[in-house]
KEMARVEX-247339 format. One record per atom (N, C-alpha, C): residue number from 0; residue in one letter; chain; atom name; x, y, z. Coordinates in nm, 2 decimals, decimal comma, padded with zeros to 4 digits. Atoms other than C-alpha are relative to their C-alpha. Layout:
<pts>
NUM; A; A; CA; X; Y; Z
...
</pts>
This chain:
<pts>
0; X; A; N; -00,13; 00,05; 00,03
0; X; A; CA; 17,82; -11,61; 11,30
0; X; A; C; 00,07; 00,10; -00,09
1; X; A; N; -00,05; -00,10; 00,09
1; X; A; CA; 18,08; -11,40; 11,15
1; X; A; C; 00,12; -00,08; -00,08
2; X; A; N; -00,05; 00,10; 00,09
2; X; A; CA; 18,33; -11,45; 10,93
2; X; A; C; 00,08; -00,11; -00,03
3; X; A; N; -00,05; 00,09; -00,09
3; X; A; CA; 18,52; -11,70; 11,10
3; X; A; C; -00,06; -00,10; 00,02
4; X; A; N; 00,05; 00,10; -00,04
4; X; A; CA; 18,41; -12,02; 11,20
4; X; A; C; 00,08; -00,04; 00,16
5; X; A; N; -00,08; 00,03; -00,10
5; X; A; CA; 18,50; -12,15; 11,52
5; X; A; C; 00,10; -00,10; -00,06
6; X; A; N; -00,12; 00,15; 00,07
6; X; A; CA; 18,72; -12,48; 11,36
6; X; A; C; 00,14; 00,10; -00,08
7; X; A; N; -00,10; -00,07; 00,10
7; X; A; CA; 18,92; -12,21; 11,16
7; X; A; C; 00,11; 00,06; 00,12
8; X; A; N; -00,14; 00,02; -00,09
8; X; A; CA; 19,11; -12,18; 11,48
8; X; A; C; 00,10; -00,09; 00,04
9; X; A; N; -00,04; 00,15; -00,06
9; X; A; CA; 19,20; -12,51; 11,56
9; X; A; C; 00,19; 00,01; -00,10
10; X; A; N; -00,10; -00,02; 00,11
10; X; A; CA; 19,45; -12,41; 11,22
10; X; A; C; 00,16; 00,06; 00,09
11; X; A; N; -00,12; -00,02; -00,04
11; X; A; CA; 19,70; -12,25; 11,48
11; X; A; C; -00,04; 00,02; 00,15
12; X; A; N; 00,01; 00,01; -00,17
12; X; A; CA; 19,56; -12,30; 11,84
12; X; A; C; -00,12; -00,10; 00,00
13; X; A; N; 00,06; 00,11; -00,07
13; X; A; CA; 19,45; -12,59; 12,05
13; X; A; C; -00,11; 00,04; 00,08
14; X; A; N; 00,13; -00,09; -00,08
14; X; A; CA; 19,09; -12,55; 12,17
14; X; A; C; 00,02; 00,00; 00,14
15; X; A; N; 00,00; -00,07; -00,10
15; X; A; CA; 19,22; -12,56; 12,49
15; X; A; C; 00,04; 00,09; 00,08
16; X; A; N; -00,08; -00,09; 00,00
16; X; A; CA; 19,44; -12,31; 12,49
16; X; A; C; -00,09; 00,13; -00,02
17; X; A; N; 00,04; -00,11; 00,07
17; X; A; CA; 19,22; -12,11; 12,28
17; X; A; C; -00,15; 00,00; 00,13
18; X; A; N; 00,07; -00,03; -00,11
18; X; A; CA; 18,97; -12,16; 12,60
18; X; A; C; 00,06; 00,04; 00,10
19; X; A; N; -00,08; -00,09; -00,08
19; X; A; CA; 19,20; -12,05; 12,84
19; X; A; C; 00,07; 00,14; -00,02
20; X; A; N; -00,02; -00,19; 00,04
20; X; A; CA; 19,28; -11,71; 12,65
20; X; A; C; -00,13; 00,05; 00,03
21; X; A; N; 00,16; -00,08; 00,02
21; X; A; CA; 18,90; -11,66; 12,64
21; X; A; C; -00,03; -00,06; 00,13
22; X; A; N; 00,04; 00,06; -00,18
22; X; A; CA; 18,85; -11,80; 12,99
22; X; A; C; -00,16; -00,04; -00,01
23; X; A; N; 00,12; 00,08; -00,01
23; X; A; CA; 18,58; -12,01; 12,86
23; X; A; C; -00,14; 00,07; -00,03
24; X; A; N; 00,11; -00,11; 00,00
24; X; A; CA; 18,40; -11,72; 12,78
24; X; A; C; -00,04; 00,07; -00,20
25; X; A; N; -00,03; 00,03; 00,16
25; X; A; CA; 18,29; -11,72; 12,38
25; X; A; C; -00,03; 00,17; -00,04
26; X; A; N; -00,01; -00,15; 00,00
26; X; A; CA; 18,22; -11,27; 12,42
26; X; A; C; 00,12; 00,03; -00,02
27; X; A; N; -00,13; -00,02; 00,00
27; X; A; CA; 18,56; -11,26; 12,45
27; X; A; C; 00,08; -00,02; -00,13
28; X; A; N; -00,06; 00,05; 00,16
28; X; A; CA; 18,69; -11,45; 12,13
28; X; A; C; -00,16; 00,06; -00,10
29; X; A; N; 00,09; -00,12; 00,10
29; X; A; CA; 18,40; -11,23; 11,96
29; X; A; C; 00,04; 00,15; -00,01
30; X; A; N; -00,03; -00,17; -00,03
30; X; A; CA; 18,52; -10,90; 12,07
30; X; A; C; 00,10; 00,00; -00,05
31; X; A; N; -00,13; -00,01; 00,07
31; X; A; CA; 18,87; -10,99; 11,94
31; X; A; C; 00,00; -00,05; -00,14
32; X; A; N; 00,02; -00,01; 00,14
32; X; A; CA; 18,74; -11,08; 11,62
32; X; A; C; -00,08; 00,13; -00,08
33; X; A; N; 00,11; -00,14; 00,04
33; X; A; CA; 18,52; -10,77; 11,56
33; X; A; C; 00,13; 00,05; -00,01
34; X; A; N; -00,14; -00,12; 00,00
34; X; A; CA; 18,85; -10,56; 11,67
34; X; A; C; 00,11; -00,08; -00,13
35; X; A; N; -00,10; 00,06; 00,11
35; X; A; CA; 19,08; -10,79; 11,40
35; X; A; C; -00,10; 00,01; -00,11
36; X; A; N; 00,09; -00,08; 00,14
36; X; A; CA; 18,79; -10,73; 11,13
36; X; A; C; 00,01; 00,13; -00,02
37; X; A; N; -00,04; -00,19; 00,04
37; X; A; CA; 18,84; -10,34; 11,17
37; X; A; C; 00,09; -00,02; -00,06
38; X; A; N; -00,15; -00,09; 00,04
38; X; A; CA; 19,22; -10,33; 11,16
38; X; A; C; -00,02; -00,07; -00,14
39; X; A; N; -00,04; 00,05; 00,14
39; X; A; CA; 19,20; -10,58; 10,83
39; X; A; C; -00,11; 00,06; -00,09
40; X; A; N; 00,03; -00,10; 00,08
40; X; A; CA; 18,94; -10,37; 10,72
40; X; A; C; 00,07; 00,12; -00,08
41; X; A; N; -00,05; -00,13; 00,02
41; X; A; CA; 19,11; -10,05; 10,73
41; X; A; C; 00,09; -00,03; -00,09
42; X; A; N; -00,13; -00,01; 00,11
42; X; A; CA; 19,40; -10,17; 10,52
42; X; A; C; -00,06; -00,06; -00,09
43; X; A; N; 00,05; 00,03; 00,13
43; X; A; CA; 19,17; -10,32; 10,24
43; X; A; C; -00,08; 00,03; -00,04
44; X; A; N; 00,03; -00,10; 00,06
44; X; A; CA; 18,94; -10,10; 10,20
44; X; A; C; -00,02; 00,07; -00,09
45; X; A; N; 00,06; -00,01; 00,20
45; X; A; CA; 19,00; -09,93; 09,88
45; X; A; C; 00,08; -00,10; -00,04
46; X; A; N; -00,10; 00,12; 00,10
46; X; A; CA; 19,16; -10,25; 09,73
46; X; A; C; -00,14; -00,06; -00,05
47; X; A; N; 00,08; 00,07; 00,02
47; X; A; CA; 18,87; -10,44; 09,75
47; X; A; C; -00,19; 00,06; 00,07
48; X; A; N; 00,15; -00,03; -00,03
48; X; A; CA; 18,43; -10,43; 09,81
48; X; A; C; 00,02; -00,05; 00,08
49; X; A; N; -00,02; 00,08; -00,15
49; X; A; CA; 18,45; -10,53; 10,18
49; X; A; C; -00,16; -00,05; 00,05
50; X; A; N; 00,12; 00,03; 00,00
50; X; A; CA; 18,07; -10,52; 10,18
50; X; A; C; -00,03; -00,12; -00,06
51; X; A; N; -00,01; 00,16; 00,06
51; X; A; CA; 18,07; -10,82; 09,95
51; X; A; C; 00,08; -00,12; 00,04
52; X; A; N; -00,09; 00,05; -00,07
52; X; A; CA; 18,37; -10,97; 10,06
52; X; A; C; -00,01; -00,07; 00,14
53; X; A; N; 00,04; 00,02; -00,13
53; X; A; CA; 18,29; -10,98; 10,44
53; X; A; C; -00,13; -00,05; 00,07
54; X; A; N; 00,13; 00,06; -00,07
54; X; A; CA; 18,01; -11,18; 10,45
54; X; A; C; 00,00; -00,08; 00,10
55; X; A; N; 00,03; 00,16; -00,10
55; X; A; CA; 17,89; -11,42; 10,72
55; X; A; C; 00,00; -00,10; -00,03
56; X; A; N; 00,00; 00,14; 00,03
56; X; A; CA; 17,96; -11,76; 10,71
56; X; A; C; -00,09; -00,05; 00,11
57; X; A; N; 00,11; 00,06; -00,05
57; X; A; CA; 17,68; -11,94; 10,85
57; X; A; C; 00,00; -00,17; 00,02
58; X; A; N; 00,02; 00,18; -00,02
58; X; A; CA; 17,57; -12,32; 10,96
58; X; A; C; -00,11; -00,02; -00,13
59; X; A; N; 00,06; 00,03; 00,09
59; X; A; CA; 17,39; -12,47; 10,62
59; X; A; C; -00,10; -00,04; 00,08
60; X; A; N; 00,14; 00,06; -00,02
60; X; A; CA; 17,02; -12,51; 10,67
60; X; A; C; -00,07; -00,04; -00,12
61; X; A; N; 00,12; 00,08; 00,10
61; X; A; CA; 16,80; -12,73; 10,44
61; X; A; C; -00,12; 00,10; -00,02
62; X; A; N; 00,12; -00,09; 00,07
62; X; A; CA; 16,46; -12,48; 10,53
62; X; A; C; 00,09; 00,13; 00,01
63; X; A; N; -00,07; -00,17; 00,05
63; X; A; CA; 16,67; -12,15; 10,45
63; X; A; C; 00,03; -00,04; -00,15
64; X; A; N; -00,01; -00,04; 00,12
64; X; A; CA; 16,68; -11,98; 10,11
64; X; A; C; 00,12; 00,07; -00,02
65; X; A; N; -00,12; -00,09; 00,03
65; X; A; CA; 17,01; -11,85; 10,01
65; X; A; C; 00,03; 00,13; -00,11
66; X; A; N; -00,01; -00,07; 00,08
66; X; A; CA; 17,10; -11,52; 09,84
66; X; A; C; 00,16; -00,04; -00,09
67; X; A; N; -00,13; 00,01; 00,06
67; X; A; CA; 17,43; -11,58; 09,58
67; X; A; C; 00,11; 00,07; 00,05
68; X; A; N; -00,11; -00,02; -00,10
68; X; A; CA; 17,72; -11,52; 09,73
68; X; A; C; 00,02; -00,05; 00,13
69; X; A; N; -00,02; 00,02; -00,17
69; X; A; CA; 17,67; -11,66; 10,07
69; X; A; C; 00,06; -00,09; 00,01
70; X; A; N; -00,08; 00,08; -00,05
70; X; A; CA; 17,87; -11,83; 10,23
70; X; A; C; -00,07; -00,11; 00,14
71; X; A; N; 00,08; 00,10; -00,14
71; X; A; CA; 17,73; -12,16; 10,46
71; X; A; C; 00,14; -00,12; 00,00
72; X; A; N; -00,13; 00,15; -00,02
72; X; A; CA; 17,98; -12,46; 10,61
72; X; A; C; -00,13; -00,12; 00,07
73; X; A; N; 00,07; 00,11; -00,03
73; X; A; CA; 17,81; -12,79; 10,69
73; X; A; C; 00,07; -00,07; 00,11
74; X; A; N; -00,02; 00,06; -00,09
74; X; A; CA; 17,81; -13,03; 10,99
74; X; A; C; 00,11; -00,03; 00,04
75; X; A; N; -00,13; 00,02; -00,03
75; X; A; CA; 18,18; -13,13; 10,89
75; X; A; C; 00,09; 00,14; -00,02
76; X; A; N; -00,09; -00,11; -00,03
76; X; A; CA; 18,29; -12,81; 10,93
76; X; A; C; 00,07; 00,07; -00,21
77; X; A; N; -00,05; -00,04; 00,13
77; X; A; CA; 18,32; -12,79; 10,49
77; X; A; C; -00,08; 00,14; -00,05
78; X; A; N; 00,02; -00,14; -00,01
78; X; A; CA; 18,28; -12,42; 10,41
78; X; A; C; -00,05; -00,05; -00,17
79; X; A; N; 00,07; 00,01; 00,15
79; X; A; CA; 18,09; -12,37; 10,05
79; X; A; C; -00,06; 00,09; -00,04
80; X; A; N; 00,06; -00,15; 00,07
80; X; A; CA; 17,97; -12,08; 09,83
80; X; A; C; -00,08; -00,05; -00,09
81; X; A; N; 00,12; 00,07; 00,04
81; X; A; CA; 17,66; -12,00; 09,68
81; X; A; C; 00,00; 00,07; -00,11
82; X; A; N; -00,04; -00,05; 00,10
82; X; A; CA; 17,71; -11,96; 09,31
82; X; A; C; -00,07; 00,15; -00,08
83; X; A; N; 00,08; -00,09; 00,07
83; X; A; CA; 17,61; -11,66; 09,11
83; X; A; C; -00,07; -00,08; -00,17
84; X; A; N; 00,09; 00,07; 00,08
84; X; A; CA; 17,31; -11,73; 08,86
84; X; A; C; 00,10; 00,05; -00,17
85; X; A; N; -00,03; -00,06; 00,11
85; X; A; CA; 17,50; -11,50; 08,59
85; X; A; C; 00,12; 00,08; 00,05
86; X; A; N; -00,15; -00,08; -00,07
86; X; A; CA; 17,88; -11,30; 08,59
86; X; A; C; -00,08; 00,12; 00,03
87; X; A; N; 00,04; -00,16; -00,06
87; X; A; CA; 17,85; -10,99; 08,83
87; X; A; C; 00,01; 00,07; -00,10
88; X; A; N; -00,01; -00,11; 00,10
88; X; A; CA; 17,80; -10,68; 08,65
88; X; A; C; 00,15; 00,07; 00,01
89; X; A; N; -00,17; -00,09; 00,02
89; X; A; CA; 18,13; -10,54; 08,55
89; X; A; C; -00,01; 00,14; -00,07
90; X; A; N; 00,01; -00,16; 00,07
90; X; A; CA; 18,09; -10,10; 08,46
90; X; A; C; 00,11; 00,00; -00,15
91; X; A; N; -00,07; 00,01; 00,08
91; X; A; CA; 18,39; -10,19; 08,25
91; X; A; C; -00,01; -00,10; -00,15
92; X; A; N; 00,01; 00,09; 00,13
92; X; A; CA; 18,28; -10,51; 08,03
92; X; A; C; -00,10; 00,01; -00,10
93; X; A; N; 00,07; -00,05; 00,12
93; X; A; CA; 18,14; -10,50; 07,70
93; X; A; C; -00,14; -00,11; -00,01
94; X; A; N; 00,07; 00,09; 00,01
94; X; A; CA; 17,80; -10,65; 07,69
94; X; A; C; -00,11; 00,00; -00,11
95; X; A; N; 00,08; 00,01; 00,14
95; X; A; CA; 17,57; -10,71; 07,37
95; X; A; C; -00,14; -00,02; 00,05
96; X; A; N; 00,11; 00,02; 00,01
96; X; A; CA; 17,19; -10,71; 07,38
96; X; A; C; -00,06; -00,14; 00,03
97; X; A; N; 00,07; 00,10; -00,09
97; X; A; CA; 17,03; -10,99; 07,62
97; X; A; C; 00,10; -00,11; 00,03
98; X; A; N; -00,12; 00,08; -00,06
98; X; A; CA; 17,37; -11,07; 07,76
98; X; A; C; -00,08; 00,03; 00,16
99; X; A; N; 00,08; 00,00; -00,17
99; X; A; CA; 17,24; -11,13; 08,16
99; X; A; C; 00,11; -00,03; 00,09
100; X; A; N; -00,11; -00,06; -00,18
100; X; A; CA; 17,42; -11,02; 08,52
100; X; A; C; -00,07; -00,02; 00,08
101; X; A; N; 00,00; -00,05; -00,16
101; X; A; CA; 17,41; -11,02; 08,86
101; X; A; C; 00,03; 00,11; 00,05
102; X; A; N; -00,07; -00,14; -00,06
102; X; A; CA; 17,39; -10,73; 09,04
102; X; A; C; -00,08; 00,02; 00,12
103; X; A; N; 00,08; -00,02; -00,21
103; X; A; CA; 17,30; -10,70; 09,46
103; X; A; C; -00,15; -00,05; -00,09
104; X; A; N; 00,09; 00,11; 00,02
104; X; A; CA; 17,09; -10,99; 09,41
104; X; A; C; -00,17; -00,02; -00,10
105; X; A; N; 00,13; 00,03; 00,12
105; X; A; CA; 16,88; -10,96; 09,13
105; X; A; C; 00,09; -00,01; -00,20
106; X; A; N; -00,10; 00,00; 00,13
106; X; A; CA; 16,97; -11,05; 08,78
106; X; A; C; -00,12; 00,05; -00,11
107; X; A; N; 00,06; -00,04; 00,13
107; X; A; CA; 16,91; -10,86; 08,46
107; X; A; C; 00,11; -00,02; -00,14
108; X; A; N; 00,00; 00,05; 00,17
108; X; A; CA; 16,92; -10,88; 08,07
108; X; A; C; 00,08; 00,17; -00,03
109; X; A; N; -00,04; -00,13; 00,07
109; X; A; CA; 17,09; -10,60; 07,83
109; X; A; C; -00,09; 00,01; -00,10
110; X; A; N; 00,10; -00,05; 00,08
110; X; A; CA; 16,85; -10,40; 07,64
110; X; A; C; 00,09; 00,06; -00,14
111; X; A; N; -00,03; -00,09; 00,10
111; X; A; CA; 17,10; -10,19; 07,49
111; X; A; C; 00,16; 00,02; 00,03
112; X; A; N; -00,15; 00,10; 00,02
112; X; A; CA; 17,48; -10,33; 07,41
112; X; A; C; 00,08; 00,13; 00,01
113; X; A; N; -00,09; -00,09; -00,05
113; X; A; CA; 17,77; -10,16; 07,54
113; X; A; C; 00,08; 00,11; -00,13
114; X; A; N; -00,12; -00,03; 00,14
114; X; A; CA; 17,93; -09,87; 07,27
114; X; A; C; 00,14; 00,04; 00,05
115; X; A; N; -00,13; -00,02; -00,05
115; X; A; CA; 18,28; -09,88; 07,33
115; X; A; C; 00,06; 00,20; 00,03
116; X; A; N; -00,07; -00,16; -00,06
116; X; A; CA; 18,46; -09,49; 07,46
116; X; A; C; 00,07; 00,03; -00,12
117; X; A; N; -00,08; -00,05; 00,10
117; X; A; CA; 18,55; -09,36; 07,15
117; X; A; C; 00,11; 00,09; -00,03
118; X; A; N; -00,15; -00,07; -00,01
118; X; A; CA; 18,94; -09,21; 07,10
118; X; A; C; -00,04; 00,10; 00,01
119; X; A; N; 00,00; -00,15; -00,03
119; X; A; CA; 18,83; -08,84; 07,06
119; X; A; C; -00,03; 00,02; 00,14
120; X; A; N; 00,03; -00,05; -00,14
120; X; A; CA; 18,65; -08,85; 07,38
120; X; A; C; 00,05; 00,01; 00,11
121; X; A; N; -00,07; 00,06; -00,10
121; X; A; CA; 18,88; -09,04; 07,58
121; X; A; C; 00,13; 00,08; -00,06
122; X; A; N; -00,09; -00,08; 00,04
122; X; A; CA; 19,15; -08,79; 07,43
122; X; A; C; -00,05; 00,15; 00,08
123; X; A; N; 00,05; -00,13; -00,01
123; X; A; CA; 18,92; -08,48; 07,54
123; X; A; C; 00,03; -00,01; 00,19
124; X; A; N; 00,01; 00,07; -00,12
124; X; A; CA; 18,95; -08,69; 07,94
124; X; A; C; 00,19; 00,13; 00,06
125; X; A; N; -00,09; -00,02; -00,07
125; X; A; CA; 19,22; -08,51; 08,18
125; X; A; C; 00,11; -00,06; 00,03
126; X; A; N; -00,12; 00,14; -00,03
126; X; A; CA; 19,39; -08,82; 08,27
126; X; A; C; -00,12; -00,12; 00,02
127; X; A; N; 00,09; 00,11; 00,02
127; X; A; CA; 19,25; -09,17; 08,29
127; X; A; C; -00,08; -00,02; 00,12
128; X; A; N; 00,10; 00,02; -00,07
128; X; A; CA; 19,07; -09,17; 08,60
128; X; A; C; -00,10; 00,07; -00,01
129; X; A; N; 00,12; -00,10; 00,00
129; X; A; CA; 18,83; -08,91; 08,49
129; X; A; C; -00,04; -00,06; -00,17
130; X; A; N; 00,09; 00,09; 00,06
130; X; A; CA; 18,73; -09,16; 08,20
130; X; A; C; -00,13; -00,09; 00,04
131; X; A; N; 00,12; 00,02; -00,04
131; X; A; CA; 18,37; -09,22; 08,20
131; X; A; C; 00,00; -00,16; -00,04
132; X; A; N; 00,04; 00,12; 00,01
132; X; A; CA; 18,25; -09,61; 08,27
132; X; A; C; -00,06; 00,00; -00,14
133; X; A; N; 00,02; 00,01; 00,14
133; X; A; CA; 18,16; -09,76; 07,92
133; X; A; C; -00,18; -00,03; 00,02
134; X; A; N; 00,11; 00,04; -00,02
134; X; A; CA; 17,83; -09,89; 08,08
134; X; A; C; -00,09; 00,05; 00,15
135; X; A; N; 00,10; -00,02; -00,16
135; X; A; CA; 17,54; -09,80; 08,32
135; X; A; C; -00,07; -00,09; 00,06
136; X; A; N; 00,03; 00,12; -00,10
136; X; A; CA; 17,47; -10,00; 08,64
136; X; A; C; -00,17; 00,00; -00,03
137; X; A; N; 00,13; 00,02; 00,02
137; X; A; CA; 17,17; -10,15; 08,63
137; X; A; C; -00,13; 00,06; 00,09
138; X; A; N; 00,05; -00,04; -00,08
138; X; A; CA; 17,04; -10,07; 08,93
138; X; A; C; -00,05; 00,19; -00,01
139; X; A; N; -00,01; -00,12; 00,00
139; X; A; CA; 17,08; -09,69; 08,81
139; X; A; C; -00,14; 00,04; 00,04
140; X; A; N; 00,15; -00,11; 00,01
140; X; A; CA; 16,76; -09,44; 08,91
140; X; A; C; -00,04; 00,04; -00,12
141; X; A; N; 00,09; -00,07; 00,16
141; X; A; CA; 16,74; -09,24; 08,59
141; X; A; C; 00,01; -00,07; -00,11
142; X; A; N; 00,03; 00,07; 00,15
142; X; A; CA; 16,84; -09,44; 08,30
142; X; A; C; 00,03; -00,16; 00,04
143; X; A; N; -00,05; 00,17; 00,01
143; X; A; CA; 16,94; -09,82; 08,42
143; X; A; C; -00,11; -00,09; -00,06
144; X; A; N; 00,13; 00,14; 00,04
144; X; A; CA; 16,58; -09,97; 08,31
144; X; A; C; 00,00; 00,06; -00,17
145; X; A; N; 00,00; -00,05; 00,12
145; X; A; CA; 16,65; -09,80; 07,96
145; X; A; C; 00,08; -00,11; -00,02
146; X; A; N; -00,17; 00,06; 00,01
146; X; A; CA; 17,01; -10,03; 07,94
146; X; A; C; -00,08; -00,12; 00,05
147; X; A; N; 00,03; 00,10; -00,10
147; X; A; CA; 16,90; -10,30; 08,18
147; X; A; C; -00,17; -00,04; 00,01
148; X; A; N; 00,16; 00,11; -00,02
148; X; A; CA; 16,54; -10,57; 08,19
148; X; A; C; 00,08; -00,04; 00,15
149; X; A; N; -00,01; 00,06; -00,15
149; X; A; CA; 16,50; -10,64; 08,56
149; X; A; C; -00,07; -00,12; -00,01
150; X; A; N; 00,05; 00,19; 00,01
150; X; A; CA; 16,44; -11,04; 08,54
150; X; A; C; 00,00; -00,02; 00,17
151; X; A; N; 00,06; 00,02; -00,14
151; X; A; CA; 16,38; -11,00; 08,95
151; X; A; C; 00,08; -00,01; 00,09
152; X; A; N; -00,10; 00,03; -00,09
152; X; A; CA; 16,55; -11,09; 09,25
152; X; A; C; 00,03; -00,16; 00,00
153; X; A; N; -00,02; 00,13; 00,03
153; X; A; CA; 16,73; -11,43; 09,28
153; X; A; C; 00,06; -00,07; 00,13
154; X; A; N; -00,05; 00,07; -00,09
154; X; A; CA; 16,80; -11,66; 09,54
154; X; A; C; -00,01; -00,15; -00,02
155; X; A; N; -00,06; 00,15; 00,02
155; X; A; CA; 16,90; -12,04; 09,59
155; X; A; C; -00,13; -00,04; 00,10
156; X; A; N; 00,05; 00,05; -00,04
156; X; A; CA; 16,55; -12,23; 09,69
156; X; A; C; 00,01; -00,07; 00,14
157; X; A; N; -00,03; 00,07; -00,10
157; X; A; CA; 16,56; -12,39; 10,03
157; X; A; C; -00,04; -00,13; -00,05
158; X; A; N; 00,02; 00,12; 00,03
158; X; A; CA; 16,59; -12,75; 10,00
158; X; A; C; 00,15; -00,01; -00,08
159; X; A; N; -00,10; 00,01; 00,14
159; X; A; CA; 16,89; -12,68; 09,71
159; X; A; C; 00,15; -00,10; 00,08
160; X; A; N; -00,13; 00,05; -00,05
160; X; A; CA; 17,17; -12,96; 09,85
160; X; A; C; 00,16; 00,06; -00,04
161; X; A; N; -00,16; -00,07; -00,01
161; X; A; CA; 17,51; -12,83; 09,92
161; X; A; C; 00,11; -00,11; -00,10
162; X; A; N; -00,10; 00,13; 00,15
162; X; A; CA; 17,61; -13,17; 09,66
162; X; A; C; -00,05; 00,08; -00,11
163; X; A; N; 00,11; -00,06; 00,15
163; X; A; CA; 17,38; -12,97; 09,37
163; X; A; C; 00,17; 00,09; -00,05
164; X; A; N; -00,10; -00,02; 00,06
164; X; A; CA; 17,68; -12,83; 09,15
164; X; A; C; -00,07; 00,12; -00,09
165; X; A; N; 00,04; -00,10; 00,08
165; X; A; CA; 17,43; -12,60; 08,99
165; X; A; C; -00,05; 00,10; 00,11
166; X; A; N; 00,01; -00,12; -00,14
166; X; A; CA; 17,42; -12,37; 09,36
166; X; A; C; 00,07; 00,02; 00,02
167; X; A; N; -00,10; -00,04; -00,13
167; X; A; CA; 17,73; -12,44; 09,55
167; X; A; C; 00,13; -00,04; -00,07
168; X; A; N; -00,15; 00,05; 00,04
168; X; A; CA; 18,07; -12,46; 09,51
168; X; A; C; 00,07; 00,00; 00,15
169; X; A; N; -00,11; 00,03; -00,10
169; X; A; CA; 18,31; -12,59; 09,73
169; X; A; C; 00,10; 00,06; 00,05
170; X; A; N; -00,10; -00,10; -00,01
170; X; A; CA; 18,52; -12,36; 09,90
170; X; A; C; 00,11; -00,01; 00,06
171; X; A; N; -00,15; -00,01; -00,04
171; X; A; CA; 18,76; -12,48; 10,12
171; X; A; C; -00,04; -00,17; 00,16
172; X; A; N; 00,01; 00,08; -00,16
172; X; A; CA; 18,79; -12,77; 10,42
172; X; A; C; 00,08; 00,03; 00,06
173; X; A; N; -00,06; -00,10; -00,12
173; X; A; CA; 18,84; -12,64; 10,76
173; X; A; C; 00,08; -00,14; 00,06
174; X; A; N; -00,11; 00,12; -00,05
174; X; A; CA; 19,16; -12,86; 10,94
174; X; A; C; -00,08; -00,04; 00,13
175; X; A; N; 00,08; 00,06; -00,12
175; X; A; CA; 18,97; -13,04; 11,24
175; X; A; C; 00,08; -00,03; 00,11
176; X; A; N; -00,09; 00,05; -00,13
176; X; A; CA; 19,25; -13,18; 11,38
176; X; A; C; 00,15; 00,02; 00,02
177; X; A; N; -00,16; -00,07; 00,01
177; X; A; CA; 19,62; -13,06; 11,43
177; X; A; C; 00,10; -00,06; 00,04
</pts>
């Protein structure tokens, strides 16, 4: 399933209509969603992480484990997100010693608290885009396990009900009827 639902048509076309474009043929209304994910790719792109962003929306399953972020809709067609355990890691925010993040699905701790970009340095800087991040990702190769306690990977237990308020959040209900 991508990131569409079938019901999220119904919002401006009659299914039978929207079967007589696709001539009953459901490759068809896939192929023109792939080609309308490019083009709205290409124009948001550097705005936003399209990799995160562009997830699959899926049918909720009871035996499936969910990773944070995902996106599942249930039987009534109610779409719902799968909360993060801790705020994403932000390169920019200031974080103190065994403050805990999210980062591509594993969460860690701070070993070693953010020191703010001190004036001279950020004076010695070209212009402000060639100001260095205040903090290193966790995930880094050479120094992130210096900065950063890997507390493991994390996902949402199968069984975790889509009512649980400590998983999911509610994202949106899809119009059923027009």
């Amino acid at each position: 399933m991508g990131y569409i639902i079938k019901s999220d048509y119904q919002k401006q076309i009659q299914p039978s209509l929207l079967n007589q474009l696709t001539q009953d043929d459901d490759a068809i209304r896939a192929a023109a969603e792939q080609a309308a994910e490019a083009e709205v790719r290409s124009y948001l792109a550097g705005l936003y992480d399209m990799e995160r962003e562009w997830t699959p929306v899926t049918e909720w399953s009871d035996a499936a484990p969910y990773k944070a972020g995902s996106r599942v809709y249930d039987s009534e067609q109610v779409l719902y997100h799968a909360k993060f355990p801790f705020p994403v890691f932000d390169a920019q925010a200031m974080y103190k010693r065994g403050d805990k993040v999210w980062w591509k699905d594993k969460t860690y701790e701070c070993r070693i608290a953010t020191t703010a970009l001190g004036h001279e340095t950020a004076l010695q800087q070209r212009n402000i885009q060639s100001l260095p991040a205040v903090n290193v990702c966790p995930d880094n190769a050479l120094i992130g396990a210096q900065y950063w306690a890997d507390l493991g990977a994390y996902q949402i237990a199968a069984g975790a009900a889509l009512s649980s308020d400590a998983y999911w959040r509610w994202a949106i209900a899809a119009i059923t009827n027009c």
